[in-house]
N, C-alpha and C positions, 0 to 999 in steps of 0.2 A: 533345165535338166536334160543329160543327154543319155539315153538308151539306147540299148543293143537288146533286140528280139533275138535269142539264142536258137530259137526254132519254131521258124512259123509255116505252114506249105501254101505258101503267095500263090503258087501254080495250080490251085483248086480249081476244079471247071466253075464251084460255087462262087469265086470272084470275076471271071470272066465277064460280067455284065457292066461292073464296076469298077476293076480292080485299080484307077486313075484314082479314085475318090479315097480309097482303102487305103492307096500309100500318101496319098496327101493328107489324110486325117491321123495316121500314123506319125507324118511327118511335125504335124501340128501340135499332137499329144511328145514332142520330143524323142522319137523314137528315131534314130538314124543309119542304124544297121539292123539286117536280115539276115540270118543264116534260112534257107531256102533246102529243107532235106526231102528228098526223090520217094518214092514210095516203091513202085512199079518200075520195069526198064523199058514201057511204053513212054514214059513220065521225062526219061531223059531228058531228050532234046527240049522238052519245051522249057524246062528249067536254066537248061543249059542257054537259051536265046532272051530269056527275061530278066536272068542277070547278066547275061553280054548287054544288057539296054540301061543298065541302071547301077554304078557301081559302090551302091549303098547296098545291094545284095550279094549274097554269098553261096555259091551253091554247094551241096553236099548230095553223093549218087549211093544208090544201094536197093537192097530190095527187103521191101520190110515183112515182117512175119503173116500180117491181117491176112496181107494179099498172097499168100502160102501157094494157093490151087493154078494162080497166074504164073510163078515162076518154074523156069527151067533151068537145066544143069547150065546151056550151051548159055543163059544170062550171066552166069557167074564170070564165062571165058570174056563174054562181052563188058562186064564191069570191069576185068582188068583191063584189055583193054583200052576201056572209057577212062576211068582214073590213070593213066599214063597221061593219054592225051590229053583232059581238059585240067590236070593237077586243080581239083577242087579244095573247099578246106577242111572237108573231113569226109569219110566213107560211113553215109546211113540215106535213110533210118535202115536197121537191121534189127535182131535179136529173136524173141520166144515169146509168142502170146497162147497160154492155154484157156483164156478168157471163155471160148463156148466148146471145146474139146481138146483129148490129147490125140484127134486120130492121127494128125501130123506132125507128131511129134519127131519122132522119125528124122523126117524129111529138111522140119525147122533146125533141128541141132546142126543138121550137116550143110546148112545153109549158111549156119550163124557163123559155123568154126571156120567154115571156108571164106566168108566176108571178113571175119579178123584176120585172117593169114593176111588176108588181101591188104587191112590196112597194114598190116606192119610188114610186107613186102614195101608197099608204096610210101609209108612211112605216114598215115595218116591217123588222126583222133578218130573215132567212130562214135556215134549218134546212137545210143542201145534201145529201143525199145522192149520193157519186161513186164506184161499184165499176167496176173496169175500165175507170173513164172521167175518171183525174185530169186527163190535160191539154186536154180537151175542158172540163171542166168548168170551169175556168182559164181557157180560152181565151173562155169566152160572161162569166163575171163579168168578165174587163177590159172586155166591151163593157158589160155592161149591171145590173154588182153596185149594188145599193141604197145610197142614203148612208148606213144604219143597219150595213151590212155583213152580219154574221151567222156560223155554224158550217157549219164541213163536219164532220159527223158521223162517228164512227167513224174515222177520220181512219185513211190506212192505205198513205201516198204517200211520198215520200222528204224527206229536209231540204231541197231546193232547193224541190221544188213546197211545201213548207210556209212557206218563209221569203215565196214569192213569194203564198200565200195571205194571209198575215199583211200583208204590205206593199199588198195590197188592203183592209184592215180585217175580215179574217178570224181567227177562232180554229179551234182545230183542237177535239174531240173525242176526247177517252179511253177506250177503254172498254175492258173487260177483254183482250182480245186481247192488251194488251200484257204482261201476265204470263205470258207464252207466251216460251218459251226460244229459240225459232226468230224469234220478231219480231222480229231485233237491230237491224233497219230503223226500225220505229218506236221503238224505245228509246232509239237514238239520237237521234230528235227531242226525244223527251221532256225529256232530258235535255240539249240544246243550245239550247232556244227560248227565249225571252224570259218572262217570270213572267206577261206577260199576254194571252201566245199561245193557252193552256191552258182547255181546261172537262172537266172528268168526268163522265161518263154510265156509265149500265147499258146501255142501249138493251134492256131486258127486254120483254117475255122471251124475247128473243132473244140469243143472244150469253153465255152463259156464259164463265166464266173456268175457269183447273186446274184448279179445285180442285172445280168441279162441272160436271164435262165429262159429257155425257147431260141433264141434270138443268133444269126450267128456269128459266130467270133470274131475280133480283129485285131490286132497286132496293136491299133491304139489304148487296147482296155489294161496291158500290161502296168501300168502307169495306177490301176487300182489296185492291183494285188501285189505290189513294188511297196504299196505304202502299209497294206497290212505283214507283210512279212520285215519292213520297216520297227513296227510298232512289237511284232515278235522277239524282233532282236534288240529293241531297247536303243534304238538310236533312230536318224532325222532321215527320210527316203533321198536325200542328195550325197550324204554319206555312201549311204547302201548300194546308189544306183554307182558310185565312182568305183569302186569293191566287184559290182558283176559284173562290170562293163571290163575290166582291169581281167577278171579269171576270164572271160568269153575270147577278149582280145590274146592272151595266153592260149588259150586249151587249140583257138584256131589259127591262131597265126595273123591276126588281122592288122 
């Protein structure tokens, strides 16, 4: 079986010790492509050299919401820029987390609205991140979502906000979370949405699944929550995996 990890950040300091062993265990669980999305514009370059080394990865630049206090206006001029020069295959992670406040709320919108110009100036998908902020996040892509469209990651909102994601030219994002017995919310998306709604990620090393709750994440575990979102949809995880690998290879260009 062959996989595409739609979004994993390879470039964690938390892999540094190992990260030989991470892709070769990835490698061995069938996993054969990376999309590899930036967080920080410190973040750049080293992404930018880790998939120049290895071109089973994929890089994607942007600046994501967590890191809100870190970014600057004069980043955004540098994202453009960056996405001229190194045409990555999508502009993220980006979007709105009101996850522990709205003090920057402010600041996240005109972040966000300005990284979508960006991708449909440069003609790129974008990577959404939206914790605590689906219908905000909803609400700025009807104005201003790219013609490439893109992922909302981690994907963790109900079947309407996902039907109306999709109907903008959005896919959702899988990621382990939904192996979790109390997500009946997202299972039931999983399980109701269209065959080319769907991408699978790890989003490691963050976000562990059951079955290694403490433990941290890696791009080979996709391969267990491949098979229960398998078992959601009522068919065989070699189907399934032919189906997200097919929208991932679409949404980026790969």
């Amino acid at each position: 079986m062959h996989l595409i990890d739609s979004h994993c950040h390879l470039d964690d300091d938390r892999f540094d010790a190992d990260r030989d062993g991470v892709v070769a265990r990835a490698a061995a669980a069938g996993i054969e492509r990376i999309v590899v999305p930036a967080t920080t514009a410190n973040r750049w370059d080293k992404i930018r050299d880790l998939c120049a080394g290895n071109d089973a990865f994929y890089p994607a630049y942007g600046l994501h919401p967590w890191f809100v206090e870190q970014h600057q206006a004069a980043h955004l001029r540098d994202l453009d820029a960056w996405l001229e020069r190194e045409r990555p295959v999508a502009l993220g992670e980006c979007g709105l987390d009101f996850y522990n406040s709205r003090r920057d709320e402010k600041w996240q919108k005109r972040l966000f609205g300005e990284q979508l110009a960006l991708a449909a100036r440069h003609d790129l998908p974008v990577i959404v991140h939206a914790r605590k902020a689906m219908d905000e996040t909803i609400a700025l892509l009807r104005r201003h979502a790219p013609a490439r469209g893109g992922v909302v990651h981690s994907f963790a909102g109900s079947e309407q906000q996902a039907r109306q994601l999709f109907d903008l030219g959005f896919r959702l994002g899988i990621a382990a979370t939904v192996g979790f017995e109390r997500a009946r919310k997202l299972r039931a998306v999983v399980a109701a949405m269209p065959d080319e709604a769907l991408l699978l990620e790890s989003d490691a090393p963050d976000q562990p699944g059951a079955a290694h709750r403490g433990e941290r994440n890696e791009p080979a575990y996709i391969v267990e929550h491949l098979e229960i979102m398998a078992e959601l949809r009522q068919t065989d995880p070699e189907t399934l995996a032919v189906t997200l690998n097919r929208n991932a290879e679409r949404l980026f260009g790969l």
